[in-house]
LUMKERO-272328 format. One record per residue (C-alpha): residue number from 1; residue in one letter; chain; x, y, z. Coordinates in Angstrom, 3 decimals, decimal comma. Example, Ala and Ser with C-alpha at 12.3 -4.5 7.8 and 13.67 -1.06 7.14 Angstrom:
2
(1 A A (12,300 -4,500 7,800))
(2 S A (13,670 -1,060 7,140))
This chain:
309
(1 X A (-189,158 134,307 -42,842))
(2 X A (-186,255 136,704 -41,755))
(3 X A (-185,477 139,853 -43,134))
(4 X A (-181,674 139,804 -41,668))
(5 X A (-182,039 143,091 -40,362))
(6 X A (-178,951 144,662 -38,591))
(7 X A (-180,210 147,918 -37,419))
(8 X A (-183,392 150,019 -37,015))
(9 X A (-183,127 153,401 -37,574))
(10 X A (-179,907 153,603 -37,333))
(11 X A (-179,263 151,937 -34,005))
(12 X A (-177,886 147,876 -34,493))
(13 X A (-179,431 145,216 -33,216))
(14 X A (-177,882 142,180 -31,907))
(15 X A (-176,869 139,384 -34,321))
(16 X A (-177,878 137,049 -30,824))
(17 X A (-180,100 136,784 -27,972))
(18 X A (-180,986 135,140 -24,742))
(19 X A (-184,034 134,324 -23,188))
(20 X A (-183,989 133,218 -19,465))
(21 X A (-187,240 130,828 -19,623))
(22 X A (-189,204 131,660 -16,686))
(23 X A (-192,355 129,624 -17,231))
(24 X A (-191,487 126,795 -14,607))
(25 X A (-190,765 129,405 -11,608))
(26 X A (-192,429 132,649 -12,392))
(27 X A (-195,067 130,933 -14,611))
(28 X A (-196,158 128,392 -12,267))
(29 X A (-196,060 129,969 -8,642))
(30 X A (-199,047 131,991 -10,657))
(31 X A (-201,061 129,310 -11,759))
(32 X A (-204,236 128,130 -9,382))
(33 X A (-203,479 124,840 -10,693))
(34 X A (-200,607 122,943 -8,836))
(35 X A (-199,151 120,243 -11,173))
(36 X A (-197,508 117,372 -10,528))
(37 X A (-193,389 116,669 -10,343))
(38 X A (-193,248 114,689 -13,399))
(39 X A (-195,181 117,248 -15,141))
(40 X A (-192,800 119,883 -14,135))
(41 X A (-189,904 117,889 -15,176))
(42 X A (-191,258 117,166 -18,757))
(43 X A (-192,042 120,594 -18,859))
(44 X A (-188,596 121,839 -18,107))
(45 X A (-186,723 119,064 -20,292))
(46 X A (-189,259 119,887 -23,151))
(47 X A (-187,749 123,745 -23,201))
(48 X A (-184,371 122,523 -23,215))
(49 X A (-185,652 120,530 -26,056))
(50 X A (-186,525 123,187 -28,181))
(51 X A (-183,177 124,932 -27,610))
(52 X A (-183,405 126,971 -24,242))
(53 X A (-180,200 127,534 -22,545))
(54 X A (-181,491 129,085 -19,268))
(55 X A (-184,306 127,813 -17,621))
(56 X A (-185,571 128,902 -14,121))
(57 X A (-186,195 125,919 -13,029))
(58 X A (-188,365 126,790 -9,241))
(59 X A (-187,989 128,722 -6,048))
(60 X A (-186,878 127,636 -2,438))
(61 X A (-189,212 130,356 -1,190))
(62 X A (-191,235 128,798 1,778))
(63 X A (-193,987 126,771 0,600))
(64 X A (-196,537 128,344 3,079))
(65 X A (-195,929 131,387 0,733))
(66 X A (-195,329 129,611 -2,952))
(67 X A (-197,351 126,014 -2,345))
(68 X A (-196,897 125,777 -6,069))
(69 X A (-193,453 125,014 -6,000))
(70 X A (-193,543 123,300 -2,619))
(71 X A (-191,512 120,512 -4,984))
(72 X A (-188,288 122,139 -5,592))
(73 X A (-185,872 119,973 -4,421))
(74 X A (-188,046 116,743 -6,091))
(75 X A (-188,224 118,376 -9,341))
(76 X A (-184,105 119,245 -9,311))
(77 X A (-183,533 115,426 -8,670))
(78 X A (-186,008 114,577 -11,514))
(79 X A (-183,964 116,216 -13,831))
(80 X A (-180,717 115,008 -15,640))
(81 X A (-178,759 118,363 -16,359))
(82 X A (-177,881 119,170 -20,141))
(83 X A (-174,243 120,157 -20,636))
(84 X A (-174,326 124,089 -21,506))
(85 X A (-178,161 124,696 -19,947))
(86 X A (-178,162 126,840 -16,810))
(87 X A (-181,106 125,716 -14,348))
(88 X A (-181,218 129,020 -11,963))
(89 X A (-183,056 128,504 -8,872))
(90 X A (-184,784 131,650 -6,514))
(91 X A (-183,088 131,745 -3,025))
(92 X A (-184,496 134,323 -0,977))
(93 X A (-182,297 133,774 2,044))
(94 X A (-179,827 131,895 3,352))
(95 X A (-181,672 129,074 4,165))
(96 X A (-182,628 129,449 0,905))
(97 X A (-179,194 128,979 -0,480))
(98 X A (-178,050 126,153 1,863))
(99 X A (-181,110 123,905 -0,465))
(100 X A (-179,734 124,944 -3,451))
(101 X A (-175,874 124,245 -2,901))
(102 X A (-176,996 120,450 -1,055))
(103 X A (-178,920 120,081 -4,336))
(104 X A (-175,692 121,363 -6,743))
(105 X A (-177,196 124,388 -8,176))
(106 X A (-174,556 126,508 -10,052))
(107 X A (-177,051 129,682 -10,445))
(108 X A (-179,356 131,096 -8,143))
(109 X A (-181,095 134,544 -7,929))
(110 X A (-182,636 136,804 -5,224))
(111 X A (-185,445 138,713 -5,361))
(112 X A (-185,644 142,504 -4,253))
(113 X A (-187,737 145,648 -4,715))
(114 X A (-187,332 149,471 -5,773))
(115 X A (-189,794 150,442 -3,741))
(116 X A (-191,024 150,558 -0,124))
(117 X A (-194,391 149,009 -0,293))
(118 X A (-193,858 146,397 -2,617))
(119 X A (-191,109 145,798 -0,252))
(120 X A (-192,433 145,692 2,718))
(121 X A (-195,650 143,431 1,031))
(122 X A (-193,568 140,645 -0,796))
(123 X A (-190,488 140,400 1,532))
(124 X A (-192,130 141,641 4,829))
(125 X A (-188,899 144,143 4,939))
(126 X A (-187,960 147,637 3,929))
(127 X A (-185,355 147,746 0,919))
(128 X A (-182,473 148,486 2,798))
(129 X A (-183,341 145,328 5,264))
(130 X A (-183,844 143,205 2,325))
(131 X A (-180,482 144,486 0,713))
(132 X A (-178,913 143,429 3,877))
(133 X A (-180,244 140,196 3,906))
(134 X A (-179,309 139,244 0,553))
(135 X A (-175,930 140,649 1,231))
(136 X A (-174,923 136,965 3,214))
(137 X A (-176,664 135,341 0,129))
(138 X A (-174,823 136,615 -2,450))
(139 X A (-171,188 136,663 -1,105))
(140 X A (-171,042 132,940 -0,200))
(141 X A (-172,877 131,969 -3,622))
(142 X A (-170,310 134,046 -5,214))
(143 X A (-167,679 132,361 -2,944))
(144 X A (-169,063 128,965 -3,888))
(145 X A (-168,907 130,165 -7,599))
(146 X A (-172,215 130,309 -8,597))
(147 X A (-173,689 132,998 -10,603))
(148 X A (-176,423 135,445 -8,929))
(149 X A (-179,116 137,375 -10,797))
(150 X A (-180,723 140,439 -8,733))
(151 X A (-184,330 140,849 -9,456))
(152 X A (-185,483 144,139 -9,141))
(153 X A (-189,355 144,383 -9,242))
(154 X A (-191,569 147,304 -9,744))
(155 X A (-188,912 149,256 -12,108))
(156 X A (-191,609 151,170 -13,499))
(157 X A (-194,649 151,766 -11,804))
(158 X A (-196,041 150,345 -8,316))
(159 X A (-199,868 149,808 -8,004))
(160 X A (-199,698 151,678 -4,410))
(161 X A (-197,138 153,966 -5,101))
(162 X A (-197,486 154,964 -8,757))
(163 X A (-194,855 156,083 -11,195))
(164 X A (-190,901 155,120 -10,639))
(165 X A (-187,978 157,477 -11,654))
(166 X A (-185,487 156,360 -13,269))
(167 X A (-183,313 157,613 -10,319))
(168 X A (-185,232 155,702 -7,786))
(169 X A (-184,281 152,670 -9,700))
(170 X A (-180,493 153,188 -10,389))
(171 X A (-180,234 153,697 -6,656))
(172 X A (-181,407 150,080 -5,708))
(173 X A (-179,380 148,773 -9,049))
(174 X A (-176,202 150,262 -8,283))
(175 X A (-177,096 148,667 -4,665))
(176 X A (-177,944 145,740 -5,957))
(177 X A (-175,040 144,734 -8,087))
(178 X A (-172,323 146,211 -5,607))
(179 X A (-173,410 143,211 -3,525))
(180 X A (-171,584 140,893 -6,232))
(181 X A (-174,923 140,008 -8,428))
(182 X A (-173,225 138,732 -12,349))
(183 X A (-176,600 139,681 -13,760))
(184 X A (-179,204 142,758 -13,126))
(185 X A (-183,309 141,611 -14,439))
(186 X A (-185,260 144,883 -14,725))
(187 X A (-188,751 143,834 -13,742))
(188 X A (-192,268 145,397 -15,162))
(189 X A (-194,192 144,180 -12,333))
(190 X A (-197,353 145,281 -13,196))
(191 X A (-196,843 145,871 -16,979))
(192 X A (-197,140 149,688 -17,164))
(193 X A (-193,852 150,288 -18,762))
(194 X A (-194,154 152,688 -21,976))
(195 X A (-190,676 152,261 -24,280))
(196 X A (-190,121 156,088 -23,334))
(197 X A (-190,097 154,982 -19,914))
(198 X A (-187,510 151,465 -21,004))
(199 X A (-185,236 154,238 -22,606))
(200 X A (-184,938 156,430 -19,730))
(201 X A (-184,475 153,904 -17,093))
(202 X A (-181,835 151,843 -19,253))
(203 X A (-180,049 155,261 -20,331))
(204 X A (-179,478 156,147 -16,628))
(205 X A (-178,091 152,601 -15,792))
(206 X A (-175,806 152,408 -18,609))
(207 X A (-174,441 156,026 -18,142))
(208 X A (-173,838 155,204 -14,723))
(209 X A (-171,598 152,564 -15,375))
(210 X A (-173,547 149,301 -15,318))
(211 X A (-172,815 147,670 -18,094))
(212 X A (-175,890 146,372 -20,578))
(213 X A (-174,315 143,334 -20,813))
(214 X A (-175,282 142,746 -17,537))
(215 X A (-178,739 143,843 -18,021))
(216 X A (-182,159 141,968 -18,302))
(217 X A (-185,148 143,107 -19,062))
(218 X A (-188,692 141,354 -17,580))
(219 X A (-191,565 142,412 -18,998))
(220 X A (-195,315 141,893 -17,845))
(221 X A (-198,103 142,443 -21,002))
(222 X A (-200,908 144,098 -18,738))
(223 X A (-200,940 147,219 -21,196))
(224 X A (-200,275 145,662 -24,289))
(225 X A (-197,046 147,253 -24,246))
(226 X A (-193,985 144,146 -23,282))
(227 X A (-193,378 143,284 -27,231))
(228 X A (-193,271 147,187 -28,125))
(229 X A (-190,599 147,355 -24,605))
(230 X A (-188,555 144,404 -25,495))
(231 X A (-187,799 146,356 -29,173))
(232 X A (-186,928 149,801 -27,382))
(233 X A (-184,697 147,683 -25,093))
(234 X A (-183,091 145,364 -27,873))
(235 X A (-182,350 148,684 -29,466))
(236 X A (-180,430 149,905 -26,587))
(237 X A (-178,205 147,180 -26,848))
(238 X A (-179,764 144,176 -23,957))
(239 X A (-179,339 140,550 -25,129))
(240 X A (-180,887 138,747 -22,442))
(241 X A (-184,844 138,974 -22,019))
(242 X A (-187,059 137,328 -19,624))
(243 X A (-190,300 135,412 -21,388))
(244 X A (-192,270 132,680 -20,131))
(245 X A (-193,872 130,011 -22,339))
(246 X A (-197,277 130,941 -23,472))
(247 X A (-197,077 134,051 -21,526))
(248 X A (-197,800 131,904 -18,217))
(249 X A (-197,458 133,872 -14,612))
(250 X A (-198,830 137,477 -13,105))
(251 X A (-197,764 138,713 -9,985))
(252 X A (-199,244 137,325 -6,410))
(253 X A (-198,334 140,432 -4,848))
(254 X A (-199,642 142,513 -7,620))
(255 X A (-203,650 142,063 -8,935))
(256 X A (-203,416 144,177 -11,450))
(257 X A (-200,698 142,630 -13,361))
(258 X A (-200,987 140,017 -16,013))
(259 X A (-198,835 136,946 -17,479))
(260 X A (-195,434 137,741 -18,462))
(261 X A (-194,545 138,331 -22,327))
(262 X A (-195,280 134,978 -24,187))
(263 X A (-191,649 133,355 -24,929))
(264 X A (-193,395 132,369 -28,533))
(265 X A (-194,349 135,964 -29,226))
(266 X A (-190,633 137,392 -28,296))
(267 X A (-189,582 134,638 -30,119))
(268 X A (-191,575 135,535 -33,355))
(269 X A (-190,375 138,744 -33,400))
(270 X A (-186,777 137,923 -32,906))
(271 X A (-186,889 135,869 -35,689))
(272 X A (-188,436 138,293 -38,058))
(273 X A (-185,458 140,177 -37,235))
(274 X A (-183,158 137,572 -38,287))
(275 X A (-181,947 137,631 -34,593))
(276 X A (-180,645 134,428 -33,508))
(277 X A (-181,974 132,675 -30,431))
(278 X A (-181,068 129,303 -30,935))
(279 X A (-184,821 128,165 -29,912))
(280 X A (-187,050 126,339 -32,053))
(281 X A (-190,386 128,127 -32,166))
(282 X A (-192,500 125,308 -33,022))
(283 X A (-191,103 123,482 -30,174))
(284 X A (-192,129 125,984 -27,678))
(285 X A (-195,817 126,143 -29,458))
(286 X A (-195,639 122,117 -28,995))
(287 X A (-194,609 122,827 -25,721))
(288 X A (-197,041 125,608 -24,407))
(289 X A (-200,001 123,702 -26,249))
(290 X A (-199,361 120,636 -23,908))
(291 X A (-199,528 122,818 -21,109))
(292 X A (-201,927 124,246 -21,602))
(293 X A (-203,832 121,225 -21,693))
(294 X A (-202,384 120,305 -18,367))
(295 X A (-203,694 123,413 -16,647))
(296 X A (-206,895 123,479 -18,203))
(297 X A (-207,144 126,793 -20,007))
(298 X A (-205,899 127,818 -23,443))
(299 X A (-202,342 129,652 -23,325))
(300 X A (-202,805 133,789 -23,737))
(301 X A (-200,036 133,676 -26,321))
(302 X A (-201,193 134,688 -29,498))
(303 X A (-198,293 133,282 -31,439))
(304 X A (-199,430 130,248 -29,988))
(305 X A (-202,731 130,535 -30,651))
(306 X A (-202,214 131,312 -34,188))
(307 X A (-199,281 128,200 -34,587))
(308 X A (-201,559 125,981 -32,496))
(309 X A (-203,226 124,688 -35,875))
């Protein structure tokens, strides 16, 4: 049941949403378990199934460093694209993006870091090196017409360096998008984001001129805390949020951290909104149950877990 609400406390919420699917990139470079290509392509054509329009598809990071996805450029020619369904790929350089053009990709995203040691950890490179390497990246992808998302990780708290300003992060934003990114995702690396903390870092984007329609949010559920985030940032006025399928995915570089927000838990509360998202929710349980099956551990969603039957 939906309620049709149109605002909380005043502030409206948006009659529409997107969710950027992350399960088959972000989900699976986390999983022990590497699964077959088939797999990953029944996986991928069962989300577009149940209504996704964007759908990270994998990563053309090297495989020494994501064996997971080691597949990529199989699992793209497994697939038959679905007019209207985005299938972003990660490039994270430009040998990266050369893959990904041979292979017909139309979106692609890098990956970069608001802080140092995260940095330096996850791309072997300071932030201002790995601005300047995605600088190449992005102009010719942009050249070539293809969308680009930034990634920022660690928006809100890095397990060596603790607490992030909001300043520290509109610095690498503003860097990040002058390099001709069509999309900004805000990531909770290790899930300690608080909504006082979602409000104060989207507040000093958006004043700054970066527009919140350009805005994603990513949200990791270590805390407890990504459903009670995603509502604080809905509320500020972002319509496209990050979710992986039965909450599938941590962060290698990152212990602490668990699985991202379960796409069937966003989705439940969307819907109890009467926010439209255009994605059937008992698909996705469908969906997450199988997979769960083929990893060989129950999916951490409750939504799914209670809709499992």
């Amino acid at each position: 049941m939906d309620f049709g609400v149109t605002s909380l406390d005043g502030l409206p919420l948006p009659p529409r949403v997107t969710i950027c699917e992350v399960g088959p990139r972000d989900g699976l470079q986390n999983e022990s378990t590497v699964l077959p290509v088939e797999v990953k392509a029944e996986f991928v054509e069962r989300l577009v199934d149940a209504g996704h329009t964007v759908v990270e598809t994998t990563s053309f990071v090297h495989p020494r460093w994501v064996p997971q996805l080691a597949d990529a450029e199989n699992l793209l020619r497994a697939l038959t694209p679905v007019p209207g369904v985005r299938y972003p790929v990660l490039v994270p350089n430009p040998r990266g993006l050369d893959r990904a053009l041979d292979l017909g990709v139309q979106d692609v995203a890098v990956f970069g870091s608001v802080t140092e040691t995260f940095a330096r950890r996850n791309l072997n490179r300071t932030v201002d090196q790995s601005l300047k390497m995605f600088a190449p990246v992005v102009a010719r992808a942009r050249e070539a017409g293809l969308r680009v998302r930034g990634y920022l990780s660690m928006c809100f708290g890095d397990p060596w360096e603790g607490e992030v300003s909001p300043r520290q992060v509109l610095d690498a934003a503003t860097r990040m998008m002058a390099l001709g990114c069509t999309e900004l995702s805000l990531g909770d690396t290790i899930g300690v984001a608080t909504p006082g903390r979602v409000i104060a870092v989207l507040d000093a984007l958006i004043a700054s001129g970066i527009g919140v329609d350009s805005i994603a949010v990513h949200f990791h559920d270590t805390y407890g805390q990504a459903l009670a985030n995603a509502l604080t940032a809905l509320r500020r006025g972002v319509t496209t949020f990050d979710a992986s399928a039965g909450g599938l995915g941590g962060c290698p570089y990152a212990g602490s951290a668990t699985g991202n927000l379960a796409t069937e838990d966003l989705l439940w509360q969307l819907h109890g909104l009467g926010i439209d998202t255009g994605i059937d929710l008992q698909k996705m349980v469908d969906t997450s149950t199988w997979l769960a099956k083929e990893l060989g551990r129950p999916s951490p969603s409750r939504t799914v877990t209670a809709l499992a039957g």
